[in-house]
N, C-alpha and C positions, 0 to 999 in steps of 0.2 A: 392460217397465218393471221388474216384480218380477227379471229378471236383472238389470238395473243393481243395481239397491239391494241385492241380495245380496252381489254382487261387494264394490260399496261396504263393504257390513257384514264382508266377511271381508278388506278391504283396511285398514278402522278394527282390525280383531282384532288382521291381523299388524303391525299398528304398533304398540300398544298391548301385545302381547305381547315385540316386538321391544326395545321401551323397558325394559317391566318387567325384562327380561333386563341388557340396560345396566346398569340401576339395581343389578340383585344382582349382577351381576358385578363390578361396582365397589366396592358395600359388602364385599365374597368379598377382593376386592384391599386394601383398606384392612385390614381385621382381620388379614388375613396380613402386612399390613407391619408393622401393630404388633406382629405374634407375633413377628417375626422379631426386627424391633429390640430387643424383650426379650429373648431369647432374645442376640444380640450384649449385650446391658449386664449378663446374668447370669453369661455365658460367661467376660466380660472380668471381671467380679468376682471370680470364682472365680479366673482365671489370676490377677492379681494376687494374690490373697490366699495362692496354693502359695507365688510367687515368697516373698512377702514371710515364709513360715513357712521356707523354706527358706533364705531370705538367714539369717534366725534362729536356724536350727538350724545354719547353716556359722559363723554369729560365735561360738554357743555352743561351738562346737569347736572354733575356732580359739583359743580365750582358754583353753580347756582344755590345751590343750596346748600353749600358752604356759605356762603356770604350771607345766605335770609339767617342759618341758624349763628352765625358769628354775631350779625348785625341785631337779634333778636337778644342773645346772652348778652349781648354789650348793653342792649339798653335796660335789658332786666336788673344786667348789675349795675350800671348808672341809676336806675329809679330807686332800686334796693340800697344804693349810698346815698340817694338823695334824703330819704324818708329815715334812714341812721341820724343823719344829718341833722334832721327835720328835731326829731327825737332827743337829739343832746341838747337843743337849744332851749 
């Protein structure tokens, strides 16, 4: 009879232990999805924010050199009317 009920006691154990295990391996599974999904929402922050420093430093350049070649044909063609100019007189 004390064999049954040991059995029993170490059949109650693995079950008990079996669960417990479940249990934390589950909670193991949850925390790691939340790391992750942070980890994607910090990731994707970050990309965004290059993209968006970078969209801003090609507009900053691009108006840059808008204005030298704007400022440079204006005076080409200001010098080029001057020298017209020059020329009829």
């Amino acid at each position: 009879m004390l064999g049954n009920l040991g059995k029993l006691a170490a059949d109650g154990l693995a079950y008990r232990t079996e669960k417990a295990t479940e249990g934390a391996v589950h909670a193991v599974e949850e925390v790691v999805k939340e790391v992750v999904e942070h980890a994607k929402e910090v990731g994707e922050k970050a990309v965004a924010d290059a993209l968006k420093r970078a969209q801003e430093s090609g507009d900053k350049v691009v108006k840059e050199v808008t204005e030298k070649v704007t400022h440079t044909v204006t005076d080409a063609v200001t010098h080029a009317a001057e020298g017209l100019g020059r020329l009829g007189q």
